[in-house]
PDB file with SEQRES, HELIX, SHEET and CRYST1 records, atoms N, CA, C and O in Angstrom:
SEQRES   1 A   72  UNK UNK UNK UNK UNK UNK UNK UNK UNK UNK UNK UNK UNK          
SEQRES   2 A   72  UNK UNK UNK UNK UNK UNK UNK UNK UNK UNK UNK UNK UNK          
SEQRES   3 A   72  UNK UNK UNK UNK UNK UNK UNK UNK UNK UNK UNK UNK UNK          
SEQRES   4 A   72  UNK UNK UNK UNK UNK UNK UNK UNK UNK UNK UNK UNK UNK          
SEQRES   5 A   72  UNK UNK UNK UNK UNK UNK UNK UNK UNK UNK UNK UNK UNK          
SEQRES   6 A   72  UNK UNK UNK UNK UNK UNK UNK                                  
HELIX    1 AA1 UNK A   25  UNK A   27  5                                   3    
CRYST1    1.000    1.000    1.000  90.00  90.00  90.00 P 1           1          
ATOM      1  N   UNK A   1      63.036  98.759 125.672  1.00  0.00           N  
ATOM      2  CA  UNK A   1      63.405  97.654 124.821  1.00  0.00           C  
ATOM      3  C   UNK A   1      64.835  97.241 125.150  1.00  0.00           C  
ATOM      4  O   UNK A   1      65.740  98.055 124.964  1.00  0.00           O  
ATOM      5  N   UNK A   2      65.094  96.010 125.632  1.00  0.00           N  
ATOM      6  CA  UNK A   2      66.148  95.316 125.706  1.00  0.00           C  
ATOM      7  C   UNK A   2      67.069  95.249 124.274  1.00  0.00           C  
ATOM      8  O   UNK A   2      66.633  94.991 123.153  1.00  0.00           O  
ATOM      9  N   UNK A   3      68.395  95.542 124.630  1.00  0.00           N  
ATOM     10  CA  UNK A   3      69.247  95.261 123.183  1.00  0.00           C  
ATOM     11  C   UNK A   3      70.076  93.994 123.352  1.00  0.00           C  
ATOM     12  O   UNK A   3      70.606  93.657 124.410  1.00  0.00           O  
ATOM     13  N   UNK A   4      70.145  93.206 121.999  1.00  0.00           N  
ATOM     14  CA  UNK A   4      70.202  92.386 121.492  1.00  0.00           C  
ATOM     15  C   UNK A   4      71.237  92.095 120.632  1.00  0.00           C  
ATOM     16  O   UNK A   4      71.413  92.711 119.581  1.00  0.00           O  
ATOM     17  N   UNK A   5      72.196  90.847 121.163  1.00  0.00           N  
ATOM     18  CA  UNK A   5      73.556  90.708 120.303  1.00  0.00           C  
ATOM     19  C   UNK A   5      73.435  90.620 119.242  1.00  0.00           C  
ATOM     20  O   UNK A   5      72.612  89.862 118.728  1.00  0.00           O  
ATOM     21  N   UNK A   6      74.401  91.543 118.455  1.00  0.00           N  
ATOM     22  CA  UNK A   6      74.003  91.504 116.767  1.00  0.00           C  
ATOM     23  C   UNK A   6      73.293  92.454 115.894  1.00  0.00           C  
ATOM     24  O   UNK A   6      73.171  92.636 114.682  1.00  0.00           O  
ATOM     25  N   UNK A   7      72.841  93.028 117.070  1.00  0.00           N  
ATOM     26  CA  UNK A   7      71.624  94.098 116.186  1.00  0.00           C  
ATOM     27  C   UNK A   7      72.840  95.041 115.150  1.00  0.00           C  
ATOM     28  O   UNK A   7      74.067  94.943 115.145  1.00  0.00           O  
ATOM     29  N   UNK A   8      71.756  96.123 114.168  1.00  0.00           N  
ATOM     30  CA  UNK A   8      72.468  97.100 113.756  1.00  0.00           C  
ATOM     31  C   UNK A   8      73.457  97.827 114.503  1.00  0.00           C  
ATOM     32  O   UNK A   8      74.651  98.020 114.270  1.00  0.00           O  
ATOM     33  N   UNK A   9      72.481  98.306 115.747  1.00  0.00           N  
ATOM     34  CA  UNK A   9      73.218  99.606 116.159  1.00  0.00           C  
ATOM     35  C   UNK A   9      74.252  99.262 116.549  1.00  0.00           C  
ATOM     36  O   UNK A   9      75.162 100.079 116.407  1.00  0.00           O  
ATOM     37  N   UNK A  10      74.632  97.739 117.296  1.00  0.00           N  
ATOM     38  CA  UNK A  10      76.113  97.823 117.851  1.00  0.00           C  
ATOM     39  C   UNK A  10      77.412  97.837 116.642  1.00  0.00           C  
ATOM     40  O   UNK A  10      77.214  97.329 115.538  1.00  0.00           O  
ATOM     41  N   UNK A  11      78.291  98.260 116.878  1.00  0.00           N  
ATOM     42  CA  UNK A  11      79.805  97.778 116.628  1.00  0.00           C  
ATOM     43  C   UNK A  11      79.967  96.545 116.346  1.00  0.00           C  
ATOM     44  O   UNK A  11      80.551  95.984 117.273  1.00  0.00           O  
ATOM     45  N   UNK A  12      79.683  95.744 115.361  1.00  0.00           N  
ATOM     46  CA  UNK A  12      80.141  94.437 115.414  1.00  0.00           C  
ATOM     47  C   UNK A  12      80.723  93.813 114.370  1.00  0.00           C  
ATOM     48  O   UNK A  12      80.479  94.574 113.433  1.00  0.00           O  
ATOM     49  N   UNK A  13      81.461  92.725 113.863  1.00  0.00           N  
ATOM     50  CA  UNK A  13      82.527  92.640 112.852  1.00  0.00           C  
ATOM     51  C   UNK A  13      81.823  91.831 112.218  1.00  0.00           C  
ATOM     52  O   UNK A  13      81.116  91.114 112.925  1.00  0.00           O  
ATOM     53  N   UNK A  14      81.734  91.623 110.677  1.00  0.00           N  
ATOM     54  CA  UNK A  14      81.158  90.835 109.951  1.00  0.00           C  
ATOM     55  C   UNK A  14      81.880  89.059 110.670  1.00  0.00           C  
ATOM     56  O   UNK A  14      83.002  88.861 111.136  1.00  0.00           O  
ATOM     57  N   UNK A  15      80.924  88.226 110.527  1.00  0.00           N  
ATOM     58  CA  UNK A  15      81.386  86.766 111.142  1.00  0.00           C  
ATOM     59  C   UNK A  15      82.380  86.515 109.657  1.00  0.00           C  
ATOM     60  O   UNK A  15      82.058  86.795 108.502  1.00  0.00           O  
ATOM     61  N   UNK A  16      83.881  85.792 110.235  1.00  0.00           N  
ATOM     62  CA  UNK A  16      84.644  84.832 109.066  1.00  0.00           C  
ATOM     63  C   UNK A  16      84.840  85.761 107.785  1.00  0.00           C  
ATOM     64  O   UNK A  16      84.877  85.248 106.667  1.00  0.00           O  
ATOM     65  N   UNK A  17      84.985  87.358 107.994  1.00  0.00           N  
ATOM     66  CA  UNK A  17      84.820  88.630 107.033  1.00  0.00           C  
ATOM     67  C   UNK A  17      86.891  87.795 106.901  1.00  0.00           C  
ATOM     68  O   UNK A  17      87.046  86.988 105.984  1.00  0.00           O  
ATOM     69  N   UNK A  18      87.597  87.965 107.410  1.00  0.00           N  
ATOM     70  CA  UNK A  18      89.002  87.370 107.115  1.00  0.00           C  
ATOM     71  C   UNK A  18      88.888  86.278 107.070  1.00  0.00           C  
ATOM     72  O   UNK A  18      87.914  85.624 107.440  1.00  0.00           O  
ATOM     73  N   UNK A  19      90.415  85.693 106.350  1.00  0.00           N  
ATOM     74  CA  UNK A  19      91.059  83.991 106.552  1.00  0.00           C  
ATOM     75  C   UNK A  19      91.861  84.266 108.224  1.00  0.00           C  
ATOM     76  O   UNK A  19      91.189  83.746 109.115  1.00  0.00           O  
ATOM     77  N   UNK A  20      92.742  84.757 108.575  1.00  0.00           N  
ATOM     78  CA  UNK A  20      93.221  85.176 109.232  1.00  0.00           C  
ATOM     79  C   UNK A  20      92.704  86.321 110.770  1.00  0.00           C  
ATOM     80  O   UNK A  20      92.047  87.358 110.854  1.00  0.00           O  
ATOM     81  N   UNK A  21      93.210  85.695 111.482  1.00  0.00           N  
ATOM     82  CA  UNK A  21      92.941  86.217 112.898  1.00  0.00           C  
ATOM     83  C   UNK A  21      94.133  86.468 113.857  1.00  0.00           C  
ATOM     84  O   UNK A  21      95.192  85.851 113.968  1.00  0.00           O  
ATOM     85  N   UNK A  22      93.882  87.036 114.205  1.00  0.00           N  
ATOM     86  CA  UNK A  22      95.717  87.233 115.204  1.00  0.00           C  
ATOM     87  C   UNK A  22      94.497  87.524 116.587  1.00  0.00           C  
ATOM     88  O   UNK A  22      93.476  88.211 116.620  1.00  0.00           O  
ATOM     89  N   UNK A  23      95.114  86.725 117.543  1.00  0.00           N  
ATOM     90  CA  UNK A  23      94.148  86.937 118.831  1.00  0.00           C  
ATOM     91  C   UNK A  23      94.835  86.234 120.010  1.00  0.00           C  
ATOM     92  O   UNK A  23      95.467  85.184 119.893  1.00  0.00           O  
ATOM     93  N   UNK A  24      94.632  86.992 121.299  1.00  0.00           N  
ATOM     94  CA  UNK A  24      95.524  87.193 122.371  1.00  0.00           C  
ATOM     95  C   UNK A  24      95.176  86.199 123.486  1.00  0.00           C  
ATOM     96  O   UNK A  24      94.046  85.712 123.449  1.00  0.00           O  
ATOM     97  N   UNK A  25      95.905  85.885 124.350  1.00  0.00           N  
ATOM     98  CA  UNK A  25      95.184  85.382 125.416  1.00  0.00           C  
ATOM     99  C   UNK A  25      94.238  85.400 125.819  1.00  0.00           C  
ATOM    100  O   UNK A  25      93.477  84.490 126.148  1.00  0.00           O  
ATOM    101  N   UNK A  26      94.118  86.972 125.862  1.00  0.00           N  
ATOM    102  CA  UNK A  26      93.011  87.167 127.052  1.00  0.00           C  
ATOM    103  C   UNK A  26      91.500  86.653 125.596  1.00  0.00           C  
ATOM    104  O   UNK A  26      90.330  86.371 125.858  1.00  0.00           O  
ATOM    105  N   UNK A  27      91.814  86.679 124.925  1.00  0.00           N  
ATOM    106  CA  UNK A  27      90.380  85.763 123.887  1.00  0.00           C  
ATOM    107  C   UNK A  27      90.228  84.642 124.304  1.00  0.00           C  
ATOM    108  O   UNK A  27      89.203  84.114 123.873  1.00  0.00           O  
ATOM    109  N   UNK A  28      91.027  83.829 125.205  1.00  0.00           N  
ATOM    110  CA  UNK A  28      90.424  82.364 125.710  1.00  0.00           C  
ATOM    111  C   UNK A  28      89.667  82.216 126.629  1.00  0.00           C  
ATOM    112  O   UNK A  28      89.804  82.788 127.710  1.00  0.00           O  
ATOM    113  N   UNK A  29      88.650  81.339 126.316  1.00  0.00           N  
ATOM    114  CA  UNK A  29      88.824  80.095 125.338  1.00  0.00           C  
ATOM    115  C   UNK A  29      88.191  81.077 124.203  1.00  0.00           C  
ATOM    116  O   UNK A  29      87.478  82.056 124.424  1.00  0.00           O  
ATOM    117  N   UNK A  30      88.604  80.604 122.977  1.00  0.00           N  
ATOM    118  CA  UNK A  30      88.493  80.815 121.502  1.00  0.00           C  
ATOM    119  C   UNK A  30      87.449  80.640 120.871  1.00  0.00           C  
ATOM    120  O   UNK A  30      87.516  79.461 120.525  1.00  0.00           O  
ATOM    121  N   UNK A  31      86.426  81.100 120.458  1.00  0.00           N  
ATOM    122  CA  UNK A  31      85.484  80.319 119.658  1.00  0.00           C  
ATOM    123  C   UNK A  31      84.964  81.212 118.156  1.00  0.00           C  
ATOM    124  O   UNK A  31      84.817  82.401 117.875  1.00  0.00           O  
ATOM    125  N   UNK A  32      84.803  79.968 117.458  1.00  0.00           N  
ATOM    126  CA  UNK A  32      84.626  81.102 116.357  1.00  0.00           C  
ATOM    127  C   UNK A  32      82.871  80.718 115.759  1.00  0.00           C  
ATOM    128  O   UNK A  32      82.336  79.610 115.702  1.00  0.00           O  
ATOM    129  N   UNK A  33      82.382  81.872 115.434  1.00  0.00           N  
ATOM    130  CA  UNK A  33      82.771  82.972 115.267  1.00  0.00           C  
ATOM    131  C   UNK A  33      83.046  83.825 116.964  1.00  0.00           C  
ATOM    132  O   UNK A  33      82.640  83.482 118.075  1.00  0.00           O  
ATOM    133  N   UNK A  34      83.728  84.790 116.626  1.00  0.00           N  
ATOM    134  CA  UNK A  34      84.295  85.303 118.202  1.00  0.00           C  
ATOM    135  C   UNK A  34      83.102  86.220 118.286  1.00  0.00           C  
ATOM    136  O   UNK A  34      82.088  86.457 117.629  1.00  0.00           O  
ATOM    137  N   UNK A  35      83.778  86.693 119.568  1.00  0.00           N  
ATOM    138  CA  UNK A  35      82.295  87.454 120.549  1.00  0.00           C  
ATOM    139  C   UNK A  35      82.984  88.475 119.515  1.00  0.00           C  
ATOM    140  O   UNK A  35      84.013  88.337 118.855  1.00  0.00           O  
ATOM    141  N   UNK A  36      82.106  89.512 119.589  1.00  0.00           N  
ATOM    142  CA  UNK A  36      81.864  90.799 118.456  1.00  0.00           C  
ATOM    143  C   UNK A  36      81.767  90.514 117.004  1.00  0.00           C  
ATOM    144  O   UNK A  36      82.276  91.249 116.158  1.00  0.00           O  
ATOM    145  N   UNK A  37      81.069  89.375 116.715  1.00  0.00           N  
ATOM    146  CA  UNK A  37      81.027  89.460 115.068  1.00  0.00           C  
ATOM    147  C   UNK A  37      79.302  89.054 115.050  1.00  0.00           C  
ATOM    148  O   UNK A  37      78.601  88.564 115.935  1.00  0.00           O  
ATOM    149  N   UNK A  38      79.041  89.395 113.939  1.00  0.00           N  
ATOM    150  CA  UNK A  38      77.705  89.394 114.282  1.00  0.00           C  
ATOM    151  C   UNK A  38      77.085  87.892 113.771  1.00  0.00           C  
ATOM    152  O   UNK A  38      77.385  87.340 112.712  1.00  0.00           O  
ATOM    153  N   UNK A  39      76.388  87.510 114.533  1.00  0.00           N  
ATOM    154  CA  UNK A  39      76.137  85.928 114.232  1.00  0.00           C  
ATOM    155  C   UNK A  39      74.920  85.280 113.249  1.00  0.00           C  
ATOM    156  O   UNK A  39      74.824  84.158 112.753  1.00  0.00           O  
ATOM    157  N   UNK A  40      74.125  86.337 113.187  1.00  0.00           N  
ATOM    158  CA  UNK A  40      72.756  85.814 112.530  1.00  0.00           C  
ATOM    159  C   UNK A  40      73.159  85.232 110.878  1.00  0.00           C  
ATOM    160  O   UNK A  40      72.358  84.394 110.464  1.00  0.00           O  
ATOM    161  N   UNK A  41      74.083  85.525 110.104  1.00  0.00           N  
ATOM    162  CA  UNK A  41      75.033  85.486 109.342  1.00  0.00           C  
ATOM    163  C   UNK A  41      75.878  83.983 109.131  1.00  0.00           C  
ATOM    164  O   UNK A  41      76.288  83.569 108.048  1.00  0.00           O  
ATOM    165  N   UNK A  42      76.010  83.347 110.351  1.00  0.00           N  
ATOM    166  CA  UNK A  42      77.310  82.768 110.610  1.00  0.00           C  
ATOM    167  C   UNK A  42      77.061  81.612 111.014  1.00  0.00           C  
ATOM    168  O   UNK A  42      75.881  81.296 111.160  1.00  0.00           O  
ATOM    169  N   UNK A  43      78.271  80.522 111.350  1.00  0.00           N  
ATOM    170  CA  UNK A  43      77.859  79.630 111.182  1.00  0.00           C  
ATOM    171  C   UNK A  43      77.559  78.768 112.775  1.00  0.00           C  
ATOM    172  O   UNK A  43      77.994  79.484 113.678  1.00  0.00           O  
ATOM    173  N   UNK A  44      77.124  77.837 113.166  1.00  0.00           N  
ATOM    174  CA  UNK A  44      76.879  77.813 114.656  1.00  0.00           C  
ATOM    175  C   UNK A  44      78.519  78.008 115.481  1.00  0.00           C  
ATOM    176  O   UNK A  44      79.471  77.377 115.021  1.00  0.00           O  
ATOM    177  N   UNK A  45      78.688  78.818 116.564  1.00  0.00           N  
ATOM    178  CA  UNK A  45      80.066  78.276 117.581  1.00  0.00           C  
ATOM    179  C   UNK A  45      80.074  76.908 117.588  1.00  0.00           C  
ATOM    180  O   UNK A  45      79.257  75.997 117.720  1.00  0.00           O  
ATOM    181  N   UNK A  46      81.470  77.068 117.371  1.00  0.00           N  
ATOM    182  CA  UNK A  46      82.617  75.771 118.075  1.00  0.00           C  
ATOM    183  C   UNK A  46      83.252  76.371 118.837  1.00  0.00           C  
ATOM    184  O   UNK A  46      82.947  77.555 118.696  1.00  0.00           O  
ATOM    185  N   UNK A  47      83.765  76.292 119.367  1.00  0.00           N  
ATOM    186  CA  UNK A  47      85.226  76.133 120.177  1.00  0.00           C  
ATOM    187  C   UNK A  47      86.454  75.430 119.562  1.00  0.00           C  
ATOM    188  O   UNK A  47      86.517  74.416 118.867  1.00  0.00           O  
ATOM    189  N   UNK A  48      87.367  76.225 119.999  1.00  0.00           N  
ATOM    190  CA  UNK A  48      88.798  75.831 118.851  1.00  0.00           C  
ATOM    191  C   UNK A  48      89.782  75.809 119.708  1.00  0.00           C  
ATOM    192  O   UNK A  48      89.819  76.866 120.339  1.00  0.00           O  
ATOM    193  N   UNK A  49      90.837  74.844 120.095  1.00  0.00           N  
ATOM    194  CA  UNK A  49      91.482  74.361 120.637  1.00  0.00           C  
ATOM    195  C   UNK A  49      93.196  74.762 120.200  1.00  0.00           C  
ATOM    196  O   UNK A  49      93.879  74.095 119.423  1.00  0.00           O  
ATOM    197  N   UNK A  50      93.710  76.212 121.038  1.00  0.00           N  
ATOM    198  CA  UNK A  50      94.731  76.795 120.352  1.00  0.00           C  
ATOM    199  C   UNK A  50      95.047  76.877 121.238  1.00  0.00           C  
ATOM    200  O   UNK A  50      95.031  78.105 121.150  1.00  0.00           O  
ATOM    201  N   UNK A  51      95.497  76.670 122.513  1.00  0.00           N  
ATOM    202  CA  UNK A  51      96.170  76.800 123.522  1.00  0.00           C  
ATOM    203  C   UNK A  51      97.703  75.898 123.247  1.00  0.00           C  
ATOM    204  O   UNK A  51      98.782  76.463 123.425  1.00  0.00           O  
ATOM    205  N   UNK A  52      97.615  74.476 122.807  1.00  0.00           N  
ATOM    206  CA  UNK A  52      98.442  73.458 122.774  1.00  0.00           C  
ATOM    207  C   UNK A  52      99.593  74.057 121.822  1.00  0.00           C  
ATOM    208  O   UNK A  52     100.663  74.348 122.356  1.00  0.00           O  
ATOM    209  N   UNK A  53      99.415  74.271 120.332  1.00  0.00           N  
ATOM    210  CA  UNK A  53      99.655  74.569 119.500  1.00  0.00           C  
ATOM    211  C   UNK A  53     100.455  76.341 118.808  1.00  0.00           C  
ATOM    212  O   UNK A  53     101.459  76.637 118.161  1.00  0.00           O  
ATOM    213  N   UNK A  54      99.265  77.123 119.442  1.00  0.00           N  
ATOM    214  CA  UNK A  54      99.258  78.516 119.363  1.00  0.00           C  
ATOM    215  C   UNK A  54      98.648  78.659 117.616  1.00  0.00           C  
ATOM    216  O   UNK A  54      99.080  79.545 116.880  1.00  0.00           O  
ATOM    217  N   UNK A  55      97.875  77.904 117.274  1.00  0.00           N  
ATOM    218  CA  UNK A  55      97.362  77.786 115.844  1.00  0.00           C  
ATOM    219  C   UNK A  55      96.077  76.802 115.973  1.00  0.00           C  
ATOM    220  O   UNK A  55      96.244  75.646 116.361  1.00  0.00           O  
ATOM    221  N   UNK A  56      94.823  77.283 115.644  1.00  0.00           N  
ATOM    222  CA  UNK A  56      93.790  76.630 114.858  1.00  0.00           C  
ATOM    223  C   UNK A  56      92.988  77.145 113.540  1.00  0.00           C  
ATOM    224  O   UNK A  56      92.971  78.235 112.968  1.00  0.00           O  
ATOM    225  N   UNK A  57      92.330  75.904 113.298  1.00  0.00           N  
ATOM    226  CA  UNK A  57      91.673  76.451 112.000  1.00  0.00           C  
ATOM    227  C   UNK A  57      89.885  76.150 112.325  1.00  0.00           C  
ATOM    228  O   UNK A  57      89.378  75.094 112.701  1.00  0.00           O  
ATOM    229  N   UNK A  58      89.310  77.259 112.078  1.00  0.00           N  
ATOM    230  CA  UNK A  58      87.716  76.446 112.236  1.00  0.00           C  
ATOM    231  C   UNK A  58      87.206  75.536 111.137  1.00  0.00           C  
ATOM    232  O   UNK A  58      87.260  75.863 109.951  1.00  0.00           O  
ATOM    233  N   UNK A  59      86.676  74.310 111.590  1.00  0.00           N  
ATOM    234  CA  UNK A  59      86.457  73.384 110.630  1.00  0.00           C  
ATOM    235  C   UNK A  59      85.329  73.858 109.894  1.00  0.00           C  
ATOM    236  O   UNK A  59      84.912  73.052 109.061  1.00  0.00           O  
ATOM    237  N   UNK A  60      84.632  75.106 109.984  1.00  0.00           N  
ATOM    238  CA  UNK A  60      83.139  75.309 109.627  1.00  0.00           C  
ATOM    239  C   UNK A  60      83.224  76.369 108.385  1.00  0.00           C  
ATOM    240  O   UNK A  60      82.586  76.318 107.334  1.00  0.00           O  
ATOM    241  N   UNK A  61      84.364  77.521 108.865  1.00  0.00           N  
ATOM    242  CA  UNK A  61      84.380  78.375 107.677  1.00  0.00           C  
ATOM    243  C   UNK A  61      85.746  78.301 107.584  1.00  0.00           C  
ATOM    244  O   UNK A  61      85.770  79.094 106.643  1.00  0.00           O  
ATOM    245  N   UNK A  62      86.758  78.070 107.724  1.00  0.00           N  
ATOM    246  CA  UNK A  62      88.199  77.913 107.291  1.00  0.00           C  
ATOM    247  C   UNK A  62      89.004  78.918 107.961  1.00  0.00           C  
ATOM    248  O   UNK A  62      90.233  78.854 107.945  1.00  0.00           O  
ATOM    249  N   UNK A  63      88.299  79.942 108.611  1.00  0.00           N  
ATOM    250  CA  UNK A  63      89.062  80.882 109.404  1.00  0.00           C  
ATOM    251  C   UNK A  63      90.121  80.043 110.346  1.00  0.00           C  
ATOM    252  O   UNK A  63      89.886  79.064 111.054  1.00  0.00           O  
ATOM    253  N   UNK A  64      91.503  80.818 110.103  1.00  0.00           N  
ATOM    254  CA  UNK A  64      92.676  80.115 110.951  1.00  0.00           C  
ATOM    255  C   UNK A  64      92.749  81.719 111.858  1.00  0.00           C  
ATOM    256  O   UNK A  64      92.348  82.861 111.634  1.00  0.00           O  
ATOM    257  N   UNK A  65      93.628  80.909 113.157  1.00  0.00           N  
ATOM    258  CA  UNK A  65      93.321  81.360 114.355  1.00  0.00           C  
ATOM    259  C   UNK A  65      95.306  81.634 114.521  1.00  0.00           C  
ATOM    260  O   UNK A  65      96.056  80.787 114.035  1.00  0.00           O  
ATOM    261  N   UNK A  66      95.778  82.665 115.117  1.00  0.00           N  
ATOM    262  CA  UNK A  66      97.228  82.509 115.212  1.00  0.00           C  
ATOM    263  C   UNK A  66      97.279  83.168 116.621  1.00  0.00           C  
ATOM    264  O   UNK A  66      96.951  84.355 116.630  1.00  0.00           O  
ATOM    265  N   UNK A  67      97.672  82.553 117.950  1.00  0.00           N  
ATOM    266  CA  UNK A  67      97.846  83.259 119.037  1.00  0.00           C  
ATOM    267  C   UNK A  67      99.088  84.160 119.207  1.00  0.00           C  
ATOM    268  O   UNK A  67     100.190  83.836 118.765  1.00  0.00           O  
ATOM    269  N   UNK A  68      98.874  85.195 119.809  1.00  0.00           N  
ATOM    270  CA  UNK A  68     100.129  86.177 119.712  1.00  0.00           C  
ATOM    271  C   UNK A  68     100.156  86.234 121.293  1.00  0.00           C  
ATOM    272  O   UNK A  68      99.524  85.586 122.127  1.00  0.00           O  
ATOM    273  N   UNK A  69     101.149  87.278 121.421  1.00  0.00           N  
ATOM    274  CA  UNK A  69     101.717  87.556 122.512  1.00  0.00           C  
ATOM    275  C   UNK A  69     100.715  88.840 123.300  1.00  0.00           C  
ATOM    276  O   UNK A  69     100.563  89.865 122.635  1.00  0.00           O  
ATOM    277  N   UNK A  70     100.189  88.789 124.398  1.00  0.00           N  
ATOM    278  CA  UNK A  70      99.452  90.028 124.782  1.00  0.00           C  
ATOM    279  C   UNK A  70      99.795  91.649 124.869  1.00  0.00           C  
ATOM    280  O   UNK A  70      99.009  92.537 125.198  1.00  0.00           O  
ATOM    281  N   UNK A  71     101.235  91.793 124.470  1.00  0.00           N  
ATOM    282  CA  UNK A  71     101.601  92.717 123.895  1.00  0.00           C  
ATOM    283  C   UNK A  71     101.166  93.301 122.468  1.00  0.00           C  
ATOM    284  O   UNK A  71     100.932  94.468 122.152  1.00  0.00           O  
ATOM    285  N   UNK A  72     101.138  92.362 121.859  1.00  0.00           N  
ATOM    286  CA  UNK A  72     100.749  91.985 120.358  1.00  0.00           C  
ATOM    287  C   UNK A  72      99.489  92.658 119.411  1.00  0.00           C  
ATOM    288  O   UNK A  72      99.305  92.265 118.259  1.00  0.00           O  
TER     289      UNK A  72                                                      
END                                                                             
């Protein structure tokens, strides 16, 4: 049996579980909900446009996005 994004068994973060996100470069491009949250839950991907800025907000669940430093 093939495994399947989202299932129980993996590790995965509730989708839009915070307001707040702190997330690094290497997360681009951005989309929310992000890879490791579990989606069946959630609301369809967008893509969020934080490169310009170093700040977005998803228009779908209100989760804001704050880019940090890859040290960070």
């Amino acid at each position: 049996m093939t495994q399947r994004a989202g299932t129980v068994e993996q590790n995965l973060s509730p989708a839009s579980a915070q307001h707040r996100y702190q997330v690094r470069p290497r997360d681009l491009p951005l989309s929310c909900p992000m890879p490791g949250m579990y989606l069946w839950n959630s609301h369809p991907k967008v893509f969020l446009p934080i490169e310009e800025t170093g700040e977005a907000k998803c228009p779908y669940c209100g989760a804001q996005y704050h880019l940090g430093d890859e040290g960070a």
